[in-house]
C-alpha positions as semicolon CSV with decimal commas, in nm:
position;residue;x (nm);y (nm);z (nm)
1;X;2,227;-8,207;-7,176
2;X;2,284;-7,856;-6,993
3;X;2,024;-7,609;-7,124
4;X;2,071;-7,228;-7,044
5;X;1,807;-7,078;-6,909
6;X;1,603;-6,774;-7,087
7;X;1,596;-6,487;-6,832
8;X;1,335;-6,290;-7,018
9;X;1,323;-5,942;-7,125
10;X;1,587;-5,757;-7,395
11;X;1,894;-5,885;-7,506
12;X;2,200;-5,718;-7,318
13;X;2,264;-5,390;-7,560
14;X;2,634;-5,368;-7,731
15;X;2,758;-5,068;-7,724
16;X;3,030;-5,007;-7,996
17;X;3,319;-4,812;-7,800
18;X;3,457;-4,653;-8,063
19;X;3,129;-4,487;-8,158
20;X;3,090;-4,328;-7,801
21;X;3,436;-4,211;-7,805
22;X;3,371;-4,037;-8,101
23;X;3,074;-3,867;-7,973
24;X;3,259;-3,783;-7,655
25;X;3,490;-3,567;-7,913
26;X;3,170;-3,420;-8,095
27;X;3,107;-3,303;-7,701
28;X;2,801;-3,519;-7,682
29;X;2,611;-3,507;-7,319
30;X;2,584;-3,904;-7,152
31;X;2,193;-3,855;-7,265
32;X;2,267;-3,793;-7,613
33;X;2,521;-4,051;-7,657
34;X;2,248;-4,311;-7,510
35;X;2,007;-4,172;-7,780
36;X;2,233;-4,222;-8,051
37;X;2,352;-4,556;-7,936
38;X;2,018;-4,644;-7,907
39;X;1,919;-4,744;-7,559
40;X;1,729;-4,527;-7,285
41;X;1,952;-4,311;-7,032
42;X;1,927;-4,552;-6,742
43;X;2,071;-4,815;-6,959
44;X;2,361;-4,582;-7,043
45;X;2,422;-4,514;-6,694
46;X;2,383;-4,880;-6,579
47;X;2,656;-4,979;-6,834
48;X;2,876;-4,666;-6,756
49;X;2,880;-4,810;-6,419
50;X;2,901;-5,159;-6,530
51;X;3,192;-5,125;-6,795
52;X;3,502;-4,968;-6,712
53;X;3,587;-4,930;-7,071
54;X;3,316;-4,725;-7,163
55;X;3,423;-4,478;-6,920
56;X;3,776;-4,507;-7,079
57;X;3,606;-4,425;-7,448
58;X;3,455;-4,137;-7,274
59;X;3,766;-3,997;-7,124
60;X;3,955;-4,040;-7,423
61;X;3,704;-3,880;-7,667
62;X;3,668;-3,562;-7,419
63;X;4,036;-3,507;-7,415
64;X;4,061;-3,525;-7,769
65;X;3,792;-3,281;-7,832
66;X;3,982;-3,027;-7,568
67;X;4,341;-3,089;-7,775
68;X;4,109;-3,029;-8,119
69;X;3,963;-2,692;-7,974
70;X;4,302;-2,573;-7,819
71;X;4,468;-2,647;-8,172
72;X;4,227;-2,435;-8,348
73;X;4,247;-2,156;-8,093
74;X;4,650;-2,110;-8,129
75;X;4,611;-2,199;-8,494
76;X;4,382;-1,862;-8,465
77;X;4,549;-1,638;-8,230
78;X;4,873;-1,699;-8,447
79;X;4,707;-1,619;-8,756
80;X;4,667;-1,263;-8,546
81;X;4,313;-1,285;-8,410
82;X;4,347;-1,054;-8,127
83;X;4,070;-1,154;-7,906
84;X;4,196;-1,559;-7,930
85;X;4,577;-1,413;-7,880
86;X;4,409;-1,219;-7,549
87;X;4,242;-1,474;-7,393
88;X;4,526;-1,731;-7,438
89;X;4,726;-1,490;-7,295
90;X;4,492;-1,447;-7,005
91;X;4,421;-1,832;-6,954
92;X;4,770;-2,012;-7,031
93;X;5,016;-1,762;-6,951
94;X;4,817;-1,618;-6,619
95;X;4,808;-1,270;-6,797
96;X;4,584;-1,027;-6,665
97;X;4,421;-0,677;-6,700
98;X;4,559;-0,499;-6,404
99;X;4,548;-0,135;-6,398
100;X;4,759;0,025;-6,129
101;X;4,569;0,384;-6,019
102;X;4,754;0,645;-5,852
103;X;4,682;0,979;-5,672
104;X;4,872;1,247;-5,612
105;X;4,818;1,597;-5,556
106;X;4,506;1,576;-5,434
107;X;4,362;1,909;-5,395
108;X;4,103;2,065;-5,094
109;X;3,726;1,986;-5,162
110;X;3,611;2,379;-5,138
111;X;3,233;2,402;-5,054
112;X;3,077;2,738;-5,179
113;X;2,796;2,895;-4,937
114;X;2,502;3,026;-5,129
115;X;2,399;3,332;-4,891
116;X;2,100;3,420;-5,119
117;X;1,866;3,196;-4,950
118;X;1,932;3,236;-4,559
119;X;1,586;3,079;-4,506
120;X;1,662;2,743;-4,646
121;X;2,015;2,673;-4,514
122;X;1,817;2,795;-4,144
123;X;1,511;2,503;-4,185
124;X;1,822;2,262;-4,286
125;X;1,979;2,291;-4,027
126;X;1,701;2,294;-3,776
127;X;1,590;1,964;-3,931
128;X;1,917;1,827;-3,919
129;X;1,871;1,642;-4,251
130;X;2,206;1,781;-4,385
131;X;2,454;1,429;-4,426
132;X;2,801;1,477;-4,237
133;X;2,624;1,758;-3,995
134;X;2,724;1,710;-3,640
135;X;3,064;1,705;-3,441
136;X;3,170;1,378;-3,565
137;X;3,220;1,284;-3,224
138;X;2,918;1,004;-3,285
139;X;3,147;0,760;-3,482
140;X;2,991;0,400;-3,487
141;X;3,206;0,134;-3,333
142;X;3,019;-0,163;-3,456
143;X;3,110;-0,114;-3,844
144;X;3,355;-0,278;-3,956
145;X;3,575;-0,006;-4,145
146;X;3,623;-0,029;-4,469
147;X;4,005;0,133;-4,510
């Protein structure tokens, strides 16, 4: 008589397939899903790596949820909500805010000299503290330019 040996600890845990593929399309995390199912996280992922099929359920659930929520977008952006009809615009037709800036006629930056207060512009420029003062023949080499 053949007599199958107990290997101790917990009975192998089922896990009911079409349960996690419905909380795959509720958007359920892998750690929630274990919670629900009952069984710790390391379990979960022990079977996740164990069963193919599991995966499968997983897969399919998450792709249904993403057909359920780009349904209900459309359904709202053709119902006229602007925002939804913007940002399917943006994301599945590749439209974009682009705003094309243009100058022309650009006129002379005129600098004023106030002569009431010779003292001050003379202790400016002694101290050379005045930005831009200089020949300009000290141009930096090293920086990359940025135009």
């Amino acid at each position: 008589m053949s007599e199958t040996k107990n290997k101790g600890g917990r009975p192998k845990a089922e896990i009911n397939l079409e349960q996690v593929s419905l909380l795959a399309k509720y958007g359920c995390t892998h750690q929630e899903i274990a919670a629900v199912i009952g069984i710790s996280y390391s379990t979960w992922k022990r079977h996740l790596k164990d069963n193919p099929q599991i995966k499968e359920s997983l897969t399919d659930g998450a792709l249904q949820l993403k057909a359920n929520l780009r349904r209900k977008q459309i359904e709202l952006a053709l119902k006229g909500d602007k925002t939804m009809l913007i940002w399917l615009g943006k994301n599945i037709l590749g439209q974009a805010d682009k705003q094309h800036i243009e100058q022309q006629n650009l006129e002379p930056l005129i600098i004023v000299r106030d002569t009431t207060d010779e003292s001050a512009d003379e202790s400016i420029r002694q101290s050379g503290e005045v930005s831009g003062s200089g020949s300009g023949s000290e141009i930096r080499k090293d920086l990359p330019r940025t135009h």
